[in-house]
C-alpha positions as CSV (number, residue, x, y, z in Angstrom):
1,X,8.9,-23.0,-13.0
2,X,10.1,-25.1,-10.0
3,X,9.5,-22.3,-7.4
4,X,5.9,-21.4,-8.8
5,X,5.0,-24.9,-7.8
6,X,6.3,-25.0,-5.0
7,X,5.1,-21.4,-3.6
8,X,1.7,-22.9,-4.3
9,X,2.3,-25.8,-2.5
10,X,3.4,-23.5,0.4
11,X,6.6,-24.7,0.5
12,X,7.8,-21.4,1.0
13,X,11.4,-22.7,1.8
14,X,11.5,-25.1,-1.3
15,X,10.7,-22.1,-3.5
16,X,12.7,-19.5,-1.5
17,X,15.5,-21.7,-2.9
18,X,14.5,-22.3,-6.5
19,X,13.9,-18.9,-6.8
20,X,17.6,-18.2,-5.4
21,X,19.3,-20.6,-7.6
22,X,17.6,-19.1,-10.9
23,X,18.4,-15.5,-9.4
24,X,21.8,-17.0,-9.4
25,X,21.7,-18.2,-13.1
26,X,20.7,-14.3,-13.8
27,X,16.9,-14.6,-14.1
28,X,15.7,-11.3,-13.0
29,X,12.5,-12.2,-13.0
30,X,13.2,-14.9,-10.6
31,X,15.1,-12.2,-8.6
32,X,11.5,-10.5,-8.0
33,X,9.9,-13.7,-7.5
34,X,12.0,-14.8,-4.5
35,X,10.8,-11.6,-2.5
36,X,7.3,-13.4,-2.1
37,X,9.1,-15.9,-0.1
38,X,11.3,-13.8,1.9
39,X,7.5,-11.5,2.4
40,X,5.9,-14.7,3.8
41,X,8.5,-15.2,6.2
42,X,9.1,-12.2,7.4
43,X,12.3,-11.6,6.7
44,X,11.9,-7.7,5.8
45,X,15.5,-7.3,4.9
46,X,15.9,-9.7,2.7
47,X,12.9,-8.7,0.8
48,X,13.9,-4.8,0.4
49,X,17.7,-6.3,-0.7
50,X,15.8,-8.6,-3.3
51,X,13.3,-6.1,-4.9
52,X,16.4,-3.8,-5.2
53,X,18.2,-6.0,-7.5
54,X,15.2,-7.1,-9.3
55,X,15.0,-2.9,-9.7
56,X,18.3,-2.3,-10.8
57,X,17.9,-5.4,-13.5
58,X,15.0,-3.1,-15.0
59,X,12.1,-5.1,-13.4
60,X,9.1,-4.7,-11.1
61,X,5.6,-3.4,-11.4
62,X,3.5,-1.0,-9.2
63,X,3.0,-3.6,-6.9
64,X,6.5,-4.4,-6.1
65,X,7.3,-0.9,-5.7
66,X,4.2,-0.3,-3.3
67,X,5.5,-3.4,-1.4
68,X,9.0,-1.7,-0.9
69,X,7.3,1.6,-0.2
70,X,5.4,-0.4,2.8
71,X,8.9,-2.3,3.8
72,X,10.5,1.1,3.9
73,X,7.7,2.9,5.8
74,X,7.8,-0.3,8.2
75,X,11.7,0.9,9.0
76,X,11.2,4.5,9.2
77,X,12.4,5.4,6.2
78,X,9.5,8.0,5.4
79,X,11.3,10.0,2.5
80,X,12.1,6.7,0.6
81,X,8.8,5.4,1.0
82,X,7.4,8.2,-0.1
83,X,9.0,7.6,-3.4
84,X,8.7,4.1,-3.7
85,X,4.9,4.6,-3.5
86,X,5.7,7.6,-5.7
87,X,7.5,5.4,-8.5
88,X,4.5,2.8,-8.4
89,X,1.7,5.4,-9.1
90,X,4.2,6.7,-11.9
91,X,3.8,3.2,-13.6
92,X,0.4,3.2,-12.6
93,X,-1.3,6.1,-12.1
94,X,-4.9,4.8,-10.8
95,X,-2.5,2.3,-8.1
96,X,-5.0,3.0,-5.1
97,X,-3.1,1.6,-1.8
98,X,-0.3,3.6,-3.2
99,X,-2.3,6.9,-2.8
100,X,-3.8,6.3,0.0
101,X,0.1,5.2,1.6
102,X,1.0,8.2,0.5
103,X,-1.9,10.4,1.6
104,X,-1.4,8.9,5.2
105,X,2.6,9.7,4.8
106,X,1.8,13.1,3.8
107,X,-0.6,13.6,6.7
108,X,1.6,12.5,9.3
109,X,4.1,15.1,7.7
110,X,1.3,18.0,8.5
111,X,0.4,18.1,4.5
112,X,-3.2,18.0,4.7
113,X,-4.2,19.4,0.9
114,X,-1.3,16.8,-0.3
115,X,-3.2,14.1,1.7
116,X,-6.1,15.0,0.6
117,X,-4.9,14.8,-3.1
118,X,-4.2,11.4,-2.6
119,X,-7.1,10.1,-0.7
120,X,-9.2,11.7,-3.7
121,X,-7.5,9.6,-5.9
122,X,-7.7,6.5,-4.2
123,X,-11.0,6.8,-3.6
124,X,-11.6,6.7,-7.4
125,X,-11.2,2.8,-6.6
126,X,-15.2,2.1,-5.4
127,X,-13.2,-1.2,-3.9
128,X,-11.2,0.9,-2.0
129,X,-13.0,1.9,1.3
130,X,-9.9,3.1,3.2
131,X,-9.5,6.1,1.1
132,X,-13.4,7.4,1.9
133,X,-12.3,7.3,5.4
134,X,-8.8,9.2,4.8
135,X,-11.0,11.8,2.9
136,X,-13.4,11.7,5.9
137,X,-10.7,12.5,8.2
138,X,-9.4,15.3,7.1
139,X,-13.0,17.0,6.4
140,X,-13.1,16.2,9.9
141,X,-10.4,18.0,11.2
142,X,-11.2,20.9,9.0
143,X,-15.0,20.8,10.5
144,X,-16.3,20.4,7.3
145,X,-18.5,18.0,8.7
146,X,-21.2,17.4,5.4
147,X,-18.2,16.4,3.5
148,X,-17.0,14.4,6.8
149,X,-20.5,12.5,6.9
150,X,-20.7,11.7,3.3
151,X,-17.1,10.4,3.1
152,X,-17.7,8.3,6.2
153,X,-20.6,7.4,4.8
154,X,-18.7,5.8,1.5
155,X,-16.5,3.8,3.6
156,X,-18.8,2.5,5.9
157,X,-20.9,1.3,2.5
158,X,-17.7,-0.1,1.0
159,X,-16.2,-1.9,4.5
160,X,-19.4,-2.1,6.6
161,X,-18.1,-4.4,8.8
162,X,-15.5,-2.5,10.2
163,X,-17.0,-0.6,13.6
164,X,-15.0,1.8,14.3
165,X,-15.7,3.6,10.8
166,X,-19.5,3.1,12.3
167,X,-18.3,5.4,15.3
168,X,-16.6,7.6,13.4
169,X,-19.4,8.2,11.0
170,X,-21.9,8.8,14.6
171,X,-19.6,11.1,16.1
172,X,-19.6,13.5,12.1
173,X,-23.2,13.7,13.2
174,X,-23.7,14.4,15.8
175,X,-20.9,17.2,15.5
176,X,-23.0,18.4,12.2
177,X,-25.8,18.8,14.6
């Protein structure tokens, strides 16, 4: 495929418009591709429009649906995003970002035992350090502060470079203490 090549090439242009033309022709799987493009450049928009056709074709995987749940939370559009992230756990239920989107949608909404739901099952992904610290968080809040501590301590072990999970994990401490 024409645009493959040429989105490896990074000729993000070239395959924006290879990718249009076999849209055009009624590839729908060419529909979905040109998103990437659109992604790269930024153009948000034009993205959201183009996985919504690919959709309404019958196409798209848990990864293209997290992607429009993350163009949707980018524009405000909580409720949408929540099922977009929704739909892509649906066709893949172990789909860690899209819990832990979720969890942090459902926390900002006040729903602590839904986010906590889906920061548990993110965090089934050892890869996925973000979730530990989502989980950490709201033990946290709830002064639970052993679960805090060993939750913080699971992120910090699976992102260790990342400092402020460090701080976070000092100030469960000392609070335990």
């Amino acid at each position: 495929n024409l645009g493959l090549a040429l989105e490896k090439k990074g000729d993000l242009e070239g395959a924006r418009t290879a990718f249009a033309e076999a849209s055009r022709l009624g590839s729908a799987p060419a529909t979905l591709k040109l998103a990437a493009p659109h992604l790269a450049a930024k153009r948000y928009d034009e993205a959201l429009a183009t996985y919504e056709k690919a959709f309404a074709s019958g196409m798209g995987e848990s990864m293209d649906r997290y992607n429009v749940g993350v163009l949707l939370e980018r524009a405000g559009r909580t409720d949408d995003a929540i099922a977009s992230y929704k739909a892509a756990i649906g066709m893949d239920p172990s789909h860690a970002p899209s819990h832990y989107n979720l969890g942090t949608l459902h926390l900002k909404k006040g729903d602590a035992p839904a986010a906590l739901v889906e920061f548990e099952a993110a965090a089934k992904d050892p890869k996925f350090g973000k979730a530990r610290a989502g989980l950490a968080q709201i033990h946290a809040s709830r002064n639970e502060w052993a679960d805090a501590i060993t939750a913080y301590q699971a992120a910090v072990a699976a992102v260790p470079a990342d400092a402020q999970l460090r701080a976070d994990l000092a100030r469960a401490l000392l609070e335990a203490d």
